[in-house]
mmCIF file of the N, C-alpha and C atoms, coordinates in Angstrom:
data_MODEL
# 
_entry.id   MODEL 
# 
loop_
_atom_site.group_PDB 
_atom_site.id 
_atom_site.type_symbol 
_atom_site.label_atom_id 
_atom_site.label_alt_id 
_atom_site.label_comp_id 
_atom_site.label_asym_id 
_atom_site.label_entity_id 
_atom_site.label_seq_id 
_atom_site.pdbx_PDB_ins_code 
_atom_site.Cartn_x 
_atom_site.Cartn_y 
_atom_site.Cartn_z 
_atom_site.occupancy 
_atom_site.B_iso_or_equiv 
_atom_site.pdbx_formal_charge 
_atom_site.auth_seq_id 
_atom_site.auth_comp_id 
_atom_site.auth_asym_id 
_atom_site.auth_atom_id 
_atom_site.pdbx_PDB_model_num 
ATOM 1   N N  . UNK A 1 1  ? 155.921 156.009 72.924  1.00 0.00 ? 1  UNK A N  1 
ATOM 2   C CA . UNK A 1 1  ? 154.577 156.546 72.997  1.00 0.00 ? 1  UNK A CA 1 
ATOM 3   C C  . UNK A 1 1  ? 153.615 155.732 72.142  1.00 0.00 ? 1  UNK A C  1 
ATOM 4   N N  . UNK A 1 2  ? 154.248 155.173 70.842  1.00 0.00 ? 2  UNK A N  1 
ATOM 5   C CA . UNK A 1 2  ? 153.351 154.557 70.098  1.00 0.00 ? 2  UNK A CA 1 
ATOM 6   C C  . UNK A 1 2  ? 152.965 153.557 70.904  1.00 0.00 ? 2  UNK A C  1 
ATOM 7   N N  . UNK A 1 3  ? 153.709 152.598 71.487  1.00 0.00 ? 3  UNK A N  1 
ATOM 8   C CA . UNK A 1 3  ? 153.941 151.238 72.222  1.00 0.00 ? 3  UNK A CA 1 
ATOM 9   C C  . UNK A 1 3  ? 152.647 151.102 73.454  1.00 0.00 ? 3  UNK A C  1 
ATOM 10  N N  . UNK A 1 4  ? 152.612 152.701 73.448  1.00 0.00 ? 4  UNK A N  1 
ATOM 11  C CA . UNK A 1 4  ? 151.501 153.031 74.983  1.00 0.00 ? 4  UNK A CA 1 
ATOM 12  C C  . UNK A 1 4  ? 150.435 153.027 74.185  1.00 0.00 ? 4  UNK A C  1 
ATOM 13  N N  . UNK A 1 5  ? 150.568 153.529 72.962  1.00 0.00 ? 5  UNK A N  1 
ATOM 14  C CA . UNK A 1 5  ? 148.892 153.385 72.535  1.00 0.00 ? 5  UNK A CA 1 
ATOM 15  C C  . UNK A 1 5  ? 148.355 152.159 71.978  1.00 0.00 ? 5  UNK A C  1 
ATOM 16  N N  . UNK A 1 6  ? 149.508 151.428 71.691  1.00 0.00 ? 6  UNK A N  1 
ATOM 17  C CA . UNK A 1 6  ? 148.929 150.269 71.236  1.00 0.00 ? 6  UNK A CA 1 
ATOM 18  C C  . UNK A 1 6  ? 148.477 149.179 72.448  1.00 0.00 ? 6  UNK A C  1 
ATOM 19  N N  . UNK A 1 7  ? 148.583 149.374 73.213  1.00 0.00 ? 7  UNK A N  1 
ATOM 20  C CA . UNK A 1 7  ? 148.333 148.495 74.792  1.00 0.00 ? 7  UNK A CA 1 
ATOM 21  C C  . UNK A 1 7  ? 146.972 149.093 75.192  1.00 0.00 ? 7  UNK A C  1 
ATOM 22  N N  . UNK A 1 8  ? 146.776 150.866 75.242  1.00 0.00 ? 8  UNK A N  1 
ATOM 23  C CA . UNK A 1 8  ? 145.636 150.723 75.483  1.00 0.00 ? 8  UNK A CA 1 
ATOM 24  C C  . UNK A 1 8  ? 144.637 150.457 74.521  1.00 0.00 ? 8  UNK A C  1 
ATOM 25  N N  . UNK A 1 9  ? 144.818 150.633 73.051  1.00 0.00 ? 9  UNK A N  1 
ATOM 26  C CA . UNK A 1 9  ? 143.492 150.521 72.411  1.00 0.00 ? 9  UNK A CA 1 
ATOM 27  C C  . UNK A 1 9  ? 143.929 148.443 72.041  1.00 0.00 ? 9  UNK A C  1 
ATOM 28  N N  . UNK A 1 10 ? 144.971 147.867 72.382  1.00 0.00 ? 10 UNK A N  1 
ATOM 29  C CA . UNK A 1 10 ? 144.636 146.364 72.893  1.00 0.00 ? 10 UNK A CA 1 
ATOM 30  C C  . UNK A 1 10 ? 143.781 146.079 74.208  1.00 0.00 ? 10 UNK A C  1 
ATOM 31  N N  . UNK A 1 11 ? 143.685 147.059 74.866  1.00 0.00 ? 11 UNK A N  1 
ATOM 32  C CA . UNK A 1 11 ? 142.856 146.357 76.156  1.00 0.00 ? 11 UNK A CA 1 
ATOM 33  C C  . UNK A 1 11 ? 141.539 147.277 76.210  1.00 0.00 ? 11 UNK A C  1 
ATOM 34  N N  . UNK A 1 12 ? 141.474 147.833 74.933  1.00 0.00 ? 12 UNK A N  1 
ATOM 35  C CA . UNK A 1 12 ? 139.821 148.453 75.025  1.00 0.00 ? 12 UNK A CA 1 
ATOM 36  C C  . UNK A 1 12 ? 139.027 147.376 73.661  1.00 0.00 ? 12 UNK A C  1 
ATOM 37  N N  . UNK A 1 13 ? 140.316 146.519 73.200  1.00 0.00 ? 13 UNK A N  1 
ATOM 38  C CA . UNK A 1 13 ? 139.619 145.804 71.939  1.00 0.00 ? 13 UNK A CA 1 
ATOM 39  C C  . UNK A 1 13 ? 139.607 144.518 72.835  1.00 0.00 ? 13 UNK A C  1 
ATOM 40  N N  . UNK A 1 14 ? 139.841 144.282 73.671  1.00 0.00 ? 14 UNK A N  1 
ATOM 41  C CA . UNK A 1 14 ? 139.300 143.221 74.632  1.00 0.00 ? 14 UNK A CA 1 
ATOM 42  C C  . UNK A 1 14 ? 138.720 143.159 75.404  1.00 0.00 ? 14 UNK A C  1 
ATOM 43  N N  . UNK A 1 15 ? 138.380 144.434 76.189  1.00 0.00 ? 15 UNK A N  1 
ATOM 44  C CA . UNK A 1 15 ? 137.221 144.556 77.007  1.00 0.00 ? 15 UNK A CA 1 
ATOM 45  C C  . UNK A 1 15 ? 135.720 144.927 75.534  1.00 0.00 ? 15 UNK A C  1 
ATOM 46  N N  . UNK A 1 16 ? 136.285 145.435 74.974  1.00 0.00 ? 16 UNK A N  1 
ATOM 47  C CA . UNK A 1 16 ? 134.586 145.356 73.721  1.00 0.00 ? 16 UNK A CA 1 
ATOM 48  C C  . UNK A 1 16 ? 134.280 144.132 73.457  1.00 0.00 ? 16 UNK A C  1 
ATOM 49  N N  . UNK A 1 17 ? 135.250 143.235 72.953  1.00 0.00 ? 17 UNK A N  1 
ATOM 50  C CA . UNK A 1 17 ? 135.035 141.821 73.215  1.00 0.00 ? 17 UNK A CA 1 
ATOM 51  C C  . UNK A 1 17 ? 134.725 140.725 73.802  1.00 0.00 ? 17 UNK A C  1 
ATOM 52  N N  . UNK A 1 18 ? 134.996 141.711 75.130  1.00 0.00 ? 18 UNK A N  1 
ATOM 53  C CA . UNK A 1 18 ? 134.415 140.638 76.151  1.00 0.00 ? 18 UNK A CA 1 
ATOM 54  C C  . UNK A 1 18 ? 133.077 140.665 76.482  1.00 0.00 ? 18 UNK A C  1 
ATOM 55  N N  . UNK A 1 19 ? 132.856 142.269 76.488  1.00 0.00 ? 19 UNK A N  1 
ATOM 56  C CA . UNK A 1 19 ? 131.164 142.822 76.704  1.00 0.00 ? 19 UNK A CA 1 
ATOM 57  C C  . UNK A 1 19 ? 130.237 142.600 75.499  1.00 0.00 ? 19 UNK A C  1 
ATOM 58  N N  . UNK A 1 20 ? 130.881 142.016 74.161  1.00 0.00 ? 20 UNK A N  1 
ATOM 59  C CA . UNK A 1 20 ? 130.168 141.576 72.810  1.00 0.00 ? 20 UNK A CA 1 
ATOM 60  C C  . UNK A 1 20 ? 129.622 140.361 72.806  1.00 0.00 ? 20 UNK A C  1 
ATOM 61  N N  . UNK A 1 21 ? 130.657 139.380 73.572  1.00 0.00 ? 21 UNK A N  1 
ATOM 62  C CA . UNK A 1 21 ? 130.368 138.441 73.745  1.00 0.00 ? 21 UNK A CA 1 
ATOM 63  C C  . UNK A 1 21 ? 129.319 137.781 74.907  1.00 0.00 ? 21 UNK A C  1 
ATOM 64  N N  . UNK A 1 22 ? 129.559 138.266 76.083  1.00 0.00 ? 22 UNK A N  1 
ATOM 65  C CA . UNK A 1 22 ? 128.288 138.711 77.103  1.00 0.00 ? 22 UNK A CA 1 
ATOM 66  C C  . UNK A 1 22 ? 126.985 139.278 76.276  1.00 0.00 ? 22 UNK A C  1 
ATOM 67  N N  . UNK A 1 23 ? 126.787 140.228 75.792  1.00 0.00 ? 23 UNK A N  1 
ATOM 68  C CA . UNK A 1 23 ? 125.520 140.883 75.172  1.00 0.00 ? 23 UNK A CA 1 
ATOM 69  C C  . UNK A 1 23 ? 125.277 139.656 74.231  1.00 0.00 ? 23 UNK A C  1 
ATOM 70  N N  . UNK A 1 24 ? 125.922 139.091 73.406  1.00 0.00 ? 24 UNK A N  1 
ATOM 71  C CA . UNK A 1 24 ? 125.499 138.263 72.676  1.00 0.00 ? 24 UNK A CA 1 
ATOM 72  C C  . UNK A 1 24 ? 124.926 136.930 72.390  1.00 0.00 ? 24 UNK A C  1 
ATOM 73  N N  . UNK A 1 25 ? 125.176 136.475 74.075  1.00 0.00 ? 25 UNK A N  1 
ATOM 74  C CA . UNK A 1 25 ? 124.262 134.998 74.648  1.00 0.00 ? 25 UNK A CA 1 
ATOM 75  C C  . UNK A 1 25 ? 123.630 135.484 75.823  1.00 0.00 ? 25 UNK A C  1 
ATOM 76  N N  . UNK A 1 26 ? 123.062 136.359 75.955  1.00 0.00 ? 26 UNK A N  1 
ATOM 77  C CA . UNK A 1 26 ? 122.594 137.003 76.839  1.00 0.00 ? 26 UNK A CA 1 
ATOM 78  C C  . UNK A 1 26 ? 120.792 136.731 76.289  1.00 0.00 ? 26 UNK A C  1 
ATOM 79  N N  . UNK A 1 27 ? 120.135 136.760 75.066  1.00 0.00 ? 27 UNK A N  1 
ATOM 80  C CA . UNK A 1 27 ? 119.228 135.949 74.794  1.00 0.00 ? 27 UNK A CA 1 
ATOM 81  C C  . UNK A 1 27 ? 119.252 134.682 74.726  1.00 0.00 ? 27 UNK A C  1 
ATOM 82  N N  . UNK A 1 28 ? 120.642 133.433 74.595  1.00 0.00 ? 28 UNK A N  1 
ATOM 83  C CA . UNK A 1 28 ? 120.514 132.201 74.405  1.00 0.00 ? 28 UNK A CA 1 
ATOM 84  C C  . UNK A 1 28 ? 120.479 131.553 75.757  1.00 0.00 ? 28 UNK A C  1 
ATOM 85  N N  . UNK A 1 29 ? 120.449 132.200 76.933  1.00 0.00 ? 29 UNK A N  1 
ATOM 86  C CA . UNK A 1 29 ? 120.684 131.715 78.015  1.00 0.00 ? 29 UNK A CA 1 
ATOM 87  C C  . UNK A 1 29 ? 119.213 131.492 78.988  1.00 0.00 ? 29 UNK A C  1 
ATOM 88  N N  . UNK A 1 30 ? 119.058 131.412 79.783  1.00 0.00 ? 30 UNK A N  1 
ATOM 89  C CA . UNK A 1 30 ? 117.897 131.479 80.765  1.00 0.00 ? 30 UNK A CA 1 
ATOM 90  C C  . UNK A 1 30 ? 116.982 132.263 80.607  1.00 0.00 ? 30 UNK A C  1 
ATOM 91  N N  . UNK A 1 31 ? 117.389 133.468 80.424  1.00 0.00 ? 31 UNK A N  1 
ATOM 92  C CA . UNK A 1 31 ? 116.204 134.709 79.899  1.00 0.00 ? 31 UNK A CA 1 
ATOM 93  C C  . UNK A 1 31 ? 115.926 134.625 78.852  1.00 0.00 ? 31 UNK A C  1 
ATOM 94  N N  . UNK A 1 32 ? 116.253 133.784 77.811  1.00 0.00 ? 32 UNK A N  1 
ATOM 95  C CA . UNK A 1 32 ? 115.487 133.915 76.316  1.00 0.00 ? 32 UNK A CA 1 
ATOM 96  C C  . UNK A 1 32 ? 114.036 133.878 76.184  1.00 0.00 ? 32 UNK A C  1 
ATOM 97  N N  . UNK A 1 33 ? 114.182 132.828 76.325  1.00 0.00 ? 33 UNK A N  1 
ATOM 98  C CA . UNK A 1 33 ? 112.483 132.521 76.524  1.00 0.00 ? 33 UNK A CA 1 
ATOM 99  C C  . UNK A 1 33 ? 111.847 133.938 77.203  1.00 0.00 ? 33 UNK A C  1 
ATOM 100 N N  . UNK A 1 34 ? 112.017 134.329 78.056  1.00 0.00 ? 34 UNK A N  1 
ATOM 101 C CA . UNK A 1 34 ? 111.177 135.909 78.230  1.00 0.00 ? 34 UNK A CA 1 
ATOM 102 C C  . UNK A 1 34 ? 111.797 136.741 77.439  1.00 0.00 ? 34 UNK A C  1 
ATOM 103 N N  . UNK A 1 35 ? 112.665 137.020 77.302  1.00 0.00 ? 35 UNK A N  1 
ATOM 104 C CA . UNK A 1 35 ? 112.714 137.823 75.937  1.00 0.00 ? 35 UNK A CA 1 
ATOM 105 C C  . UNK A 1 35 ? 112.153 137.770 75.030  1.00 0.00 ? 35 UNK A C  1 
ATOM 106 N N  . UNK A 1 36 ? 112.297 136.100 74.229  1.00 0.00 ? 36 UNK A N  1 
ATOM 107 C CA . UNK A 1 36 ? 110.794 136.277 73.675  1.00 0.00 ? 36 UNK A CA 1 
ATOM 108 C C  . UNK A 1 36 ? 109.394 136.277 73.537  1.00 0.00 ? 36 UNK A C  1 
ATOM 109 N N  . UNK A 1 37 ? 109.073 136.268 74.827  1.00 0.00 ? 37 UNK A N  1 
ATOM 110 C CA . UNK A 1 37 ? 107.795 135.944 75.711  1.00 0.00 ? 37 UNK A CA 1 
ATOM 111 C C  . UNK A 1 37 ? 107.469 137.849 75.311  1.00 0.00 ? 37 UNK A C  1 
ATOM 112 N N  . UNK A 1 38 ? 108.949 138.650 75.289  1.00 0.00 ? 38 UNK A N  1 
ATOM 113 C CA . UNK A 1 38 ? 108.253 140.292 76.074  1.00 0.00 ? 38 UNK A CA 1 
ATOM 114 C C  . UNK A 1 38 ? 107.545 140.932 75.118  1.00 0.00 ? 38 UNK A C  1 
ATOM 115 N N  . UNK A 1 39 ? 106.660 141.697 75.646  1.00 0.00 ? 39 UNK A N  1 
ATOM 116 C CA . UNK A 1 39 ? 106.012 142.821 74.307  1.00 0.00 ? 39 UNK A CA 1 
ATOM 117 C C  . UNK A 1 39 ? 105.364 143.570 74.992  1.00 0.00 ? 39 UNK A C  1 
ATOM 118 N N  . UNK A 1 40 ? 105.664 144.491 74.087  1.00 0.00 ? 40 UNK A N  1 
ATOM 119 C CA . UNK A 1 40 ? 104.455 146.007 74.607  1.00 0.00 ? 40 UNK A CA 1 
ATOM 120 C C  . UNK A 1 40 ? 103.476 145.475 75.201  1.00 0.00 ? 40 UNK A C  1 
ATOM 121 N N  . UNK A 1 41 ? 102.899 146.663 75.961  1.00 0.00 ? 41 UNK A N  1 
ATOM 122 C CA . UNK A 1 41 ? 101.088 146.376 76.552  1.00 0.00 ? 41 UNK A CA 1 
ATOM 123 C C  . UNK A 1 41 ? 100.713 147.437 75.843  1.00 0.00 ? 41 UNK A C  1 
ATOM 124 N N  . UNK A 1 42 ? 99.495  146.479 74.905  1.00 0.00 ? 42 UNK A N  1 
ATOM 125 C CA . UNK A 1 42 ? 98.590  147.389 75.013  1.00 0.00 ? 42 UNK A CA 1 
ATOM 126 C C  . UNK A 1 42 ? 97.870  148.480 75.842  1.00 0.00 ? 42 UNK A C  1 
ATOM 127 N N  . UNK A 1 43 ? 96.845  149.346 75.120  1.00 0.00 ? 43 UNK A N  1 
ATOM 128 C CA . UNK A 1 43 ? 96.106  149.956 76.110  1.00 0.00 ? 43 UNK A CA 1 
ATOM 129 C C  . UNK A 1 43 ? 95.212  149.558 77.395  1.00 0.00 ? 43 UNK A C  1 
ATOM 130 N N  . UNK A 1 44 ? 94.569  148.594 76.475  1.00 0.00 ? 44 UNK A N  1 
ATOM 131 C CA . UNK A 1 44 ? 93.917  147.921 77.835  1.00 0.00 ? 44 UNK A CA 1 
ATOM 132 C C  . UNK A 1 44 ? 94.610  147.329 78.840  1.00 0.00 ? 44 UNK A C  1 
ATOM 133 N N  . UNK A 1 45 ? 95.688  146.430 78.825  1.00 0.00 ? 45 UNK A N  1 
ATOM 134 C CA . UNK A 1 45 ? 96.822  145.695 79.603  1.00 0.00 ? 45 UNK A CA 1 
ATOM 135 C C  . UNK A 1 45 ? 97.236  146.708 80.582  1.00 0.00 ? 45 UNK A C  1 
ATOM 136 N N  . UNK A 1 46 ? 97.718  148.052 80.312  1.00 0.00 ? 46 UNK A N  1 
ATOM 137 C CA . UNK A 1 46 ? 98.308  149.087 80.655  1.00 0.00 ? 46 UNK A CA 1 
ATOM 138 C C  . UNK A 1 46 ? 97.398  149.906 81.381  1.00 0.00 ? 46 UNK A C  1 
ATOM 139 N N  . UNK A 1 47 ? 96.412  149.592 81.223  1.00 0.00 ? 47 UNK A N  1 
ATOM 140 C CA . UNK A 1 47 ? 95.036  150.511 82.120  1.00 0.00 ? 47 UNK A CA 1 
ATOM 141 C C  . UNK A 1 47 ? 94.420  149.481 83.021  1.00 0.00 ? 47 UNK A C  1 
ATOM 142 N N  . UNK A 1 48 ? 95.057  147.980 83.177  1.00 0.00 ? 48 UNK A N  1 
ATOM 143 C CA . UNK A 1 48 ? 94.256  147.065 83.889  1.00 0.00 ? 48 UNK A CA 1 
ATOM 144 C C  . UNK A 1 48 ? 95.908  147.411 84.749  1.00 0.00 ? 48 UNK A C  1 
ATOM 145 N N  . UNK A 1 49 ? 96.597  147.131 84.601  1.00 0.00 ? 49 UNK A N  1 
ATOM 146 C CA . UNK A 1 49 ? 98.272  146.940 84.958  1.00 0.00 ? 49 UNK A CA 1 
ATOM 147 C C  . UNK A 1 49 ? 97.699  148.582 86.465  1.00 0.00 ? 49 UNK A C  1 
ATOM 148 N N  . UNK A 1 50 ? 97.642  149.432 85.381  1.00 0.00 ? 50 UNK A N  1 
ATOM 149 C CA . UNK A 1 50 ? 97.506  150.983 86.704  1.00 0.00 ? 50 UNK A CA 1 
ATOM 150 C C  . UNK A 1 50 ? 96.622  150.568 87.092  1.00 0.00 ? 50 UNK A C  1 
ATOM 151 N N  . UNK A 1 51 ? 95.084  150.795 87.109  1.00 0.00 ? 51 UNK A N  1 
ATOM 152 C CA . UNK A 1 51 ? 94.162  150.439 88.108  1.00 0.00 ? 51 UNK A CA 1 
ATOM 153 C C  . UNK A 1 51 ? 94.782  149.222 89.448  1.00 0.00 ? 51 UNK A C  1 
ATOM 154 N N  . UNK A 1 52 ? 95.148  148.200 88.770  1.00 0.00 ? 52 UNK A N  1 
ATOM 155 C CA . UNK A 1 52 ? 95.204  147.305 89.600  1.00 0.00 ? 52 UNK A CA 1 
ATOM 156 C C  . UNK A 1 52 ? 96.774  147.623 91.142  1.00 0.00 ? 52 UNK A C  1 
ATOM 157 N N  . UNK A 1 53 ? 97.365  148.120 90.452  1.00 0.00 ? 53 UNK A N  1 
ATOM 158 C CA . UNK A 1 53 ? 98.302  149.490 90.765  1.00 0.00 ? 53 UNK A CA 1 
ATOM 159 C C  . UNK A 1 53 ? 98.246  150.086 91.930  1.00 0.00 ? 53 UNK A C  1 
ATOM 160 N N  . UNK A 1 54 ? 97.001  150.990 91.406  1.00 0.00 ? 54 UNK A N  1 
ATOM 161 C CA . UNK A 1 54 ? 96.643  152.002 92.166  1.00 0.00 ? 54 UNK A CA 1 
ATOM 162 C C  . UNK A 1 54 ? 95.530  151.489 93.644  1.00 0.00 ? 54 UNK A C  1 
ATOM 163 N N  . UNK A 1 55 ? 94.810  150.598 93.107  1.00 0.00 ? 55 UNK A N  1 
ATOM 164 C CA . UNK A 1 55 ? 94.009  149.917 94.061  1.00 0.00 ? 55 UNK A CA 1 
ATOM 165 C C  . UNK A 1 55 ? 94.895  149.376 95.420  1.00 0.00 ? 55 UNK A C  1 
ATOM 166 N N  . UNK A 1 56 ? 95.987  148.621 95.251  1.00 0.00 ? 56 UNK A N  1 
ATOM 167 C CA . UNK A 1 56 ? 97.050  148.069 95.914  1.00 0.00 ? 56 UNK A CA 1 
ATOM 168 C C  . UNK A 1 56 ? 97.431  149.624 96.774  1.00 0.00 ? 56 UNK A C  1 
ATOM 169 N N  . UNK A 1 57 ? 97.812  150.405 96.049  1.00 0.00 ? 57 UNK A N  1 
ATOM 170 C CA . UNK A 1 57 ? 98.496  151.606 96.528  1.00 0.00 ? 57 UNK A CA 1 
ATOM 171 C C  . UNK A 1 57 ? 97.488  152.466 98.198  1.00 0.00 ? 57 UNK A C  1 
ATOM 172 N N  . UNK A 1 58 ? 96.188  152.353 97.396  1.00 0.00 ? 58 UNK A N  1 
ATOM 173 C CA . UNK A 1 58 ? 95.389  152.917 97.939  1.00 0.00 ? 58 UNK A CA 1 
ATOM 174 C C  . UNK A 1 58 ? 95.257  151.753 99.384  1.00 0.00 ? 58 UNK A C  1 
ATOM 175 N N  . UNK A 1 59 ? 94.800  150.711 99.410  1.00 0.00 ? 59 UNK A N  1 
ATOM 176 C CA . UNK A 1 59 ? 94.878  149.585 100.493 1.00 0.00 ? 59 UNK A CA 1 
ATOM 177 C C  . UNK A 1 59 ? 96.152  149.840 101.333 1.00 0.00 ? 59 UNK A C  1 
ATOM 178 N N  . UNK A 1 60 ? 97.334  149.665 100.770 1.00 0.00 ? 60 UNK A N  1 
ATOM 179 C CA . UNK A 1 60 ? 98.319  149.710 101.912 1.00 0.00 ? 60 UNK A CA 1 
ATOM 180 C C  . UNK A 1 60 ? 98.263  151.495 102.538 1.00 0.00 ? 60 UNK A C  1 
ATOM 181 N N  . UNK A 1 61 ? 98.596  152.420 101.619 1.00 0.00 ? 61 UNK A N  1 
ATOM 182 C CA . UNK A 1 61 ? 97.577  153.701 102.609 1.00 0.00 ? 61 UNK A CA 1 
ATOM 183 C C  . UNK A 1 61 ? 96.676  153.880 103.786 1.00 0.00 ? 61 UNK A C  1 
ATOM 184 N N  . UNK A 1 62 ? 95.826  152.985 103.527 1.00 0.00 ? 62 UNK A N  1 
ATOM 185 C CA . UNK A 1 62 ? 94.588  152.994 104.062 1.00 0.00 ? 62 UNK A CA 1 
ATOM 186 C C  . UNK A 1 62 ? 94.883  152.482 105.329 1.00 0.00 ? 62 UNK A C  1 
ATOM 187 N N  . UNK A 1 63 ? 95.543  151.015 105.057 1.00 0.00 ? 63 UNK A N  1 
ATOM 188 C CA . UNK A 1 63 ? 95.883  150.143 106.280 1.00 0.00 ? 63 UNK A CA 1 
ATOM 189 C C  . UNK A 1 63 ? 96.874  150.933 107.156 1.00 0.00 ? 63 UNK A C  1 
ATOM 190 N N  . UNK A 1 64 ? 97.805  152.108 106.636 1.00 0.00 ? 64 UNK A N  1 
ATOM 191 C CA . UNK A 1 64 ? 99.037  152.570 107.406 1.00 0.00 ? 64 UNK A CA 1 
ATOM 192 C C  . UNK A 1 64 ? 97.971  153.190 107.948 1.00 0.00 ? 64 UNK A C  1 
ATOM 193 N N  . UNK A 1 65 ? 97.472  154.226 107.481 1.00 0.00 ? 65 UNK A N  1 
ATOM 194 C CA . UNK A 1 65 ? 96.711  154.949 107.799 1.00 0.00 ? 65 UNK A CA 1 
ATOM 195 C C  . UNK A 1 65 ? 95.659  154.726 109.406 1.00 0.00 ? 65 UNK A C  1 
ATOM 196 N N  . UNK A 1 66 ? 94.723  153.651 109.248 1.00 0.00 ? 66 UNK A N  1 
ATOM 197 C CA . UNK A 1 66 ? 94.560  153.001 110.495 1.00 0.00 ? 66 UNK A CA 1 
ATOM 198 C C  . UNK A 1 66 ? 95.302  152.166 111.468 1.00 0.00 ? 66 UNK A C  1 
ATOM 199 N N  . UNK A 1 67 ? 96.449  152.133 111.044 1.00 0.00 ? 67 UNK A N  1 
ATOM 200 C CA . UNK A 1 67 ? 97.507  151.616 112.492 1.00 0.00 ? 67 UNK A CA 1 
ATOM 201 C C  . UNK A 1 67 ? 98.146  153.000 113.301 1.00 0.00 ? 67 UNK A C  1 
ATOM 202 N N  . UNK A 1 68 ? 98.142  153.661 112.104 1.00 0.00 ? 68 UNK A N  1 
ATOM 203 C CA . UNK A 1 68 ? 98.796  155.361 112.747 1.00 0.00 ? 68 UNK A CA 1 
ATOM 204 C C  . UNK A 1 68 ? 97.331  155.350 113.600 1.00 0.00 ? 68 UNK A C  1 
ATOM 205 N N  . UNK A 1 69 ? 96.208  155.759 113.262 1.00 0.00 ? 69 UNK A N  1 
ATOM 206 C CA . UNK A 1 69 ? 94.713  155.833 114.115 1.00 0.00 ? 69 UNK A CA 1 
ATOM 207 C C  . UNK A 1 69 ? 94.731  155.007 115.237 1.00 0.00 ? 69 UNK A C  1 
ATOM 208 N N  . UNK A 1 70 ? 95.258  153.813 115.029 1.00 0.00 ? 70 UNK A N  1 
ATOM 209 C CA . UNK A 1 70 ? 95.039  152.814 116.486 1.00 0.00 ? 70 UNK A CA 1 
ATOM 210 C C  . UNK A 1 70 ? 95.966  153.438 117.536 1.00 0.00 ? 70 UNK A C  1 
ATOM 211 N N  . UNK A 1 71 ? 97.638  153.211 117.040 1.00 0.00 ? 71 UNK A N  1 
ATOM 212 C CA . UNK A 1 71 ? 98.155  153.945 117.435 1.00 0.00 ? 71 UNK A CA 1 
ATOM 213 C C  . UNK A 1 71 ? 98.429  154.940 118.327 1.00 0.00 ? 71 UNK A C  1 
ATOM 214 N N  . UNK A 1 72 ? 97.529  155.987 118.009 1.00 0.00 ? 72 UNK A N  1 
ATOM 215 C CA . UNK A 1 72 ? 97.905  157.191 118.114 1.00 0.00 ? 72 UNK A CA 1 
ATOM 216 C C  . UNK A 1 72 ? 96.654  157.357 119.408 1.00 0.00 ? 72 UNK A C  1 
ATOM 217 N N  . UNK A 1 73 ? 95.492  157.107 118.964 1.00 0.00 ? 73 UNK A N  1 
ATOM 218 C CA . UNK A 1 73 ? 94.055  157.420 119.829 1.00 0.00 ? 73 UNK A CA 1 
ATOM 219 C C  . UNK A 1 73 ? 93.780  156.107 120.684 1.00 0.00 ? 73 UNK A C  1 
ATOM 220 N N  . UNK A 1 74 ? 94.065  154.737 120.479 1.00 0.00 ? 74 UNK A N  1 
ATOM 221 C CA . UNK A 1 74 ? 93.298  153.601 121.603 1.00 0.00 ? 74 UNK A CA 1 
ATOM 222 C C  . UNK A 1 74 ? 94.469  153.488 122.859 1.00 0.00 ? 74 UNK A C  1 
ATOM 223 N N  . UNK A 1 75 ? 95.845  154.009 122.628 1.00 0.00 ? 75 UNK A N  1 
ATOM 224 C CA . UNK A 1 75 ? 96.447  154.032 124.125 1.00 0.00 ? 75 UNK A CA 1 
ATOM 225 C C  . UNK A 1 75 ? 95.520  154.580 124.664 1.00 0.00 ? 75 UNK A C  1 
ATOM 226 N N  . UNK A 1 76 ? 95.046  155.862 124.586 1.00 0.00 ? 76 UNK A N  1 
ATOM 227 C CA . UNK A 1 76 ? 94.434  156.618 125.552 1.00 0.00 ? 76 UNK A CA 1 
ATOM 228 C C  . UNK A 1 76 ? 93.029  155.402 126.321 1.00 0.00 ? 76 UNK A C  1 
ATOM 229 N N  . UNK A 1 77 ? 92.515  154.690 125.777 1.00 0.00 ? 77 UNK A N  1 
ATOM 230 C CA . UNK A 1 77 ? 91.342  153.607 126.565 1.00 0.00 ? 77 UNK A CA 1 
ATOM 231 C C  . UNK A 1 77 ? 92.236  153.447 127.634 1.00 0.00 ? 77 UNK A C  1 
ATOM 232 N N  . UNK A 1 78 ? 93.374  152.597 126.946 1.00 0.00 ? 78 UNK A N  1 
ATOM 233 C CA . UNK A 1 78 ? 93.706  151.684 127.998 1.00 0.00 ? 78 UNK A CA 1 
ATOM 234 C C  . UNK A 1 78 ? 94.657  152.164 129.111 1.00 0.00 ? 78 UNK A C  1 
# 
């Protein structure tokens, strides 16, 4: 029984190891540079970020919105 526990807490001290080592060049690699590029937004950033957002949101709406209208009412012309 001892023999069983020592196998699994050997293969949970090598999978932590393996995922320590992953997490740990995980900034030295390709994404560093944005990592350290990242930072909070401010308020203003964060209120230009939604508006600009919401504007987008509202346009594709709008546009579904008048293809459902074409759609739905100009078969009848033709």
């Amino acid at each position: 029984m001892t023999t069983e526990g020592a196998t699994v807490e050997e293969k949970a001290q090598d999978m932590q190891d393996g995922l320590e080592s992953k997490i740990g060049s995980f900034g030295k690699g390709k994404y560093g540079r944005i990592l350290q590029m990242a930072h909070t937004p401010d308020k203003e950033e964060y209120l230009k970020t939604s508006k600009v957002s919401a504007i987008g949101i509202i346009i594709l709406g709008a546009l579904g919105f008048a293809i459902m209208w074409i759609m739905t009412y100009l078969p009848d012309y033709f």
